[in-house]
N, C-alpha and C positions, 0 to 999 in steps of 0.2 A: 857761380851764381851770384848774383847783384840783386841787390834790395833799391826798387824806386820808391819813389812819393807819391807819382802819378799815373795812368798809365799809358798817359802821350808822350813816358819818356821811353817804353818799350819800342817808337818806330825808329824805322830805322836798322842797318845789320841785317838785312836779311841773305840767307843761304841763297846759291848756286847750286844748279841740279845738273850736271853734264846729263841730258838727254841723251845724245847718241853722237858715233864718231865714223868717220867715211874710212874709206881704205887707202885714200894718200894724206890722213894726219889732219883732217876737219874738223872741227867738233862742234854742236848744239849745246849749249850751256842756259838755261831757263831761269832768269832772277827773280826768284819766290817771292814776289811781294803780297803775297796772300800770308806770309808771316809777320806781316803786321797787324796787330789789333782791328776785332773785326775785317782783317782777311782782306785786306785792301792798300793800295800803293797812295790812296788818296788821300788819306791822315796827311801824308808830307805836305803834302798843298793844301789842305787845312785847314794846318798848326801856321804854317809858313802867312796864310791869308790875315788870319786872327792877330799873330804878333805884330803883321805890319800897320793894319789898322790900327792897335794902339799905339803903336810907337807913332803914329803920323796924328794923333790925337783923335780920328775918327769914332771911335770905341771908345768908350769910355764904363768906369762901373756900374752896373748893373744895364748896362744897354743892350740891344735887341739885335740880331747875326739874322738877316733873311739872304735865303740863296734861291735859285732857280737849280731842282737836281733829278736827276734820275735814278738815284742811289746810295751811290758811295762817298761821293763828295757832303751829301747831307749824313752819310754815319760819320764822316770825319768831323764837322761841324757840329753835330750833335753831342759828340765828347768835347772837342774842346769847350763849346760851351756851358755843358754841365761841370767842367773841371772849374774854369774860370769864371763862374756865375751869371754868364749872358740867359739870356731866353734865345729861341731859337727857330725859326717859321722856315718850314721848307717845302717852298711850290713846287707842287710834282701833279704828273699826269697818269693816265694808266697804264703807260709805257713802263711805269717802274717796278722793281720786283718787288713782290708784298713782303717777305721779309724782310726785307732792308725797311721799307715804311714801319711794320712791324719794334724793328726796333730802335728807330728814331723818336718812335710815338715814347716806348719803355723808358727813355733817356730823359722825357717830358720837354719832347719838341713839339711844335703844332705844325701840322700838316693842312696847307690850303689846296684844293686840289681845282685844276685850269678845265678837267674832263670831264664828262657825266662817268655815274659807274657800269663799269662794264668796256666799257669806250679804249682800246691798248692804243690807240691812237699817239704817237709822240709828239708832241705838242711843245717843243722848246722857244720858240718864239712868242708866244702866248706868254710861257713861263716865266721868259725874263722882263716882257714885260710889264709883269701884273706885282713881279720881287721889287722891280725898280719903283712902281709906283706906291707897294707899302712900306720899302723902308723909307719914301720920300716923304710918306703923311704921315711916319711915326717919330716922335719924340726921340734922340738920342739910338737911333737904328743905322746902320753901316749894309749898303747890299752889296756882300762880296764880290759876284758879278766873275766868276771863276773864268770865265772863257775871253775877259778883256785885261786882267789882275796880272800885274807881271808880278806879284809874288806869288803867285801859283807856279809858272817854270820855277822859280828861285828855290821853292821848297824842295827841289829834286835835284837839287844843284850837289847835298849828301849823297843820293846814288851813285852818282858819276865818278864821287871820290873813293866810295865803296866798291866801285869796280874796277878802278885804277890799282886799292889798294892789291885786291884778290887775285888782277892777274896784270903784273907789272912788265912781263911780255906781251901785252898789248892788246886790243880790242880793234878785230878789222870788219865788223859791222856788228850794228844795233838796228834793229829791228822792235817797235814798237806801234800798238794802236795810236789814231791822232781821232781826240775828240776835240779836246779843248787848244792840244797842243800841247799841253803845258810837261806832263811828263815824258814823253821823245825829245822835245825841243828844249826843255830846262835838261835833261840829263844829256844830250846828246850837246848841247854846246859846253856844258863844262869838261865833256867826256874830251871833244875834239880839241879842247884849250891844251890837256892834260898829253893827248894822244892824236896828235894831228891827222892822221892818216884814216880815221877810223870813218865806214860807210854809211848812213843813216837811211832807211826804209822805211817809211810809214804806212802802216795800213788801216783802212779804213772800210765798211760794210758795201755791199754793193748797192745802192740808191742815197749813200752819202754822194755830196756834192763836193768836196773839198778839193778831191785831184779833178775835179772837172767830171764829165759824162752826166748823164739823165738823174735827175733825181726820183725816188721815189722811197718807198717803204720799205722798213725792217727790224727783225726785232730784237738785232743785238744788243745790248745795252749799254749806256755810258758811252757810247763812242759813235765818232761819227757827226757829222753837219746834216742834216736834214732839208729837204727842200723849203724856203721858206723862210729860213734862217741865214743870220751873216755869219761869215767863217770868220773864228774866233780871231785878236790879233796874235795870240801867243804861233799860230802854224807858223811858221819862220819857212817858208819855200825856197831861201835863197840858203841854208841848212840842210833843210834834205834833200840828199841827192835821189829819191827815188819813190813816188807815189805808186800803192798798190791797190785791187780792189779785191774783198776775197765777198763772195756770198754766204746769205743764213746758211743754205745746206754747207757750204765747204768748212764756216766755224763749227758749227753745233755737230755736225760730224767728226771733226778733228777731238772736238772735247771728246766724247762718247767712245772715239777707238783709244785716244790715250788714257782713259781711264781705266778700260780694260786692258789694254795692254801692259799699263805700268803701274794702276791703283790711285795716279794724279787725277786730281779733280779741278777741273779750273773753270772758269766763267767763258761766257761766248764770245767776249772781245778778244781772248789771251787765246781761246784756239782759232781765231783769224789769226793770228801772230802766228802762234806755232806752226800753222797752216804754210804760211807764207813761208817762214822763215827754214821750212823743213825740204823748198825748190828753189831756197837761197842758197841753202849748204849745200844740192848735188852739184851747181854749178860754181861752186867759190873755189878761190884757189889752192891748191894742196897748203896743210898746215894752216887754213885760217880758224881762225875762233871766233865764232857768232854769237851775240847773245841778245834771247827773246828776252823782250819784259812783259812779265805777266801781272799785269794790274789787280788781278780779281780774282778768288778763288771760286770753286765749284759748289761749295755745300748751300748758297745762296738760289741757285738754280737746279734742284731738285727734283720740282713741279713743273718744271718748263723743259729746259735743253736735257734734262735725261729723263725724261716722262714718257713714254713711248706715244700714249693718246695725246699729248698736248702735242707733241711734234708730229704725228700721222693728221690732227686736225688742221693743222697748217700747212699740209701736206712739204715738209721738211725733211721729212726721214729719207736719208739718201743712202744706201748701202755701198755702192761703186764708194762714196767719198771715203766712210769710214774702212773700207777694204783697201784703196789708195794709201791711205794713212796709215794703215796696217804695215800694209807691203813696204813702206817708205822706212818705218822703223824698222822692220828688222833687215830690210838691207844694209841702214847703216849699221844696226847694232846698237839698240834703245839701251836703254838704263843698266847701269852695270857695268855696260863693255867696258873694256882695259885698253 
């Protein structure tokens, strides 16, 4: 056990879950990045944003961190800045989870908010730019601007090495949500520097725009382009080799049977992953090793993706999925197998 200073020195190192294994030598491997502080992969990109605004003189002491978030990017932001003495303003709409706001407020961030209340409406075009226009009328303010910021990939440039280290026979695809870009595409190009061969798969909600088709509504969170909105520059398309689209019912289903199934609790972007990545492994080739990233944990979404009335009122609640999902783990042999 280690003694820190801080506790932005806790990210990072996060555990491997071997999810489940096929019967010619496949296996699901889940990178818990909900073992980071406040339960999120997004402190890395951050921490990662913060240092490089001071180091390029943008930042300076006692100056002001505004971002445009849906969540977890502003809890990351939220500590850094209470560690490092900034203030803190994070534009958010109703799209976002109230806990997460909840405890951006306790950190003593201020919350501007783009939506009426009531309104879940996702509203990131508004967001960024109303962040843009106040850190540009405030004194000594930096708007981190996460979804254009190449130190957002750069902060997940440590994943890549933390899974090179854990399995040094190799990585033959990554499978991760694409919001911003930055954590598929910062961990997967330092992954493929390391590990040339390795397949990258992005998934995104079904009324994101990024891999192309119809835009429209949904309420996964943190992830995803929205109609309306520019696709961040961090999506690196000439990187991944494979755009996915999973729908609400197929994430928030996937969450809710592997919860019961296995006790794991994760957020709605990471069961489109597990989703996806669980019709990656029946078809992958004997002996491959897949591994999801799971951005976000569960205990954030309580009230929402395992609420029975919030998901019957959005009419979400899919049975066929979570039975699918069901049936999927124990064919391979969920948690546990040998």
């Amino acid at each position: 056990m280690r003694i820190v200073n801080r506790l932005s020195e806790l990210i990072g190192d996060t555990p491997l879950l071997a999810l489940c294994r096929t019967g010619s030598g496949s296996r699901l491997l889940l990178k818990l990045e909900q073992f980071n502080p406040y339960g999120t992969a997004k402190l890395r990109m951050a921490l990662s944003m913060v240092l490089d605004a001071e180091a390029g003189g943008r930042l300076r002491p006692g100056g002001r961190i505004v971002e445009s978030t849906s969540g977890n990017t502003g809890l990351g932001l939220a500590l850094v800045a209470a560690e490092r003495g900034y203030r803190f303003t994070a534009v958010v709409d109703g799209h976002a989870c109230p806990d997460k706001l909840r405890a951006m407020l306790a950190m003593g961030a201020e919350l501007v908010y783009v939506t009426e209340e009531g309104d879940e409406e996702l509203a990131t075009a508004a967001r960024e730019e109303l962040a843009a226009r106040l850190a540009k009328d405030s004194g000594n303010a930096v708007f981190t601007e996460q979804h254009n910021n190449p130190a957002n990939a750069e902060g997940y440039r440590p994943l890549a090495r933390e899974l090179a280290k854990a399995l040094p026979e190799g990585v033959d695809h990554l499978i991760g949500a694409v919001g911003t870009g930055g954590s598929l595409c910062g961990t997967g190009r330092e992954l493929r520097r390391l590990m040339p061969g390795v397949r990258l798969v992005g998934v995104e909600p079904v009324g994101s725009i990024a891999f192309g088709g119809p835009g429209g509504p949904y309420h996964q969170s943190g992830t995803g382009t929205p109609p309306g909105a520019p696709v961040g520059a961090l999506v690196d398309y000439d990187l991944i080799d494979e755009g996915r689209k999973v729908s609400d019912r197929q994430a928030f289903g996937t969450c809710r049977a592997l919860a019961r199934r296995t006790g794991l609790l994760v957020g709605g972007s990471a069961g489109g992953v597990i989703h996806e990545a669980l019709h990656e492994l029946r078809a992958a080739p004997p002996g491959s090793t897949l591994v999801a990233l799971l951005n976000d944990s569960g205990e954030k979404y309580l009230d929402t993706v395992f609420n029975d009335a919030w998901m019957a009122e959005r009419d979400l609640l899919d049975p066929d999925v979570e039975r699918e999902v069901g049936d999927l783990l124990e064919e391979f042999g969920s948690v546990g197998a040998s």
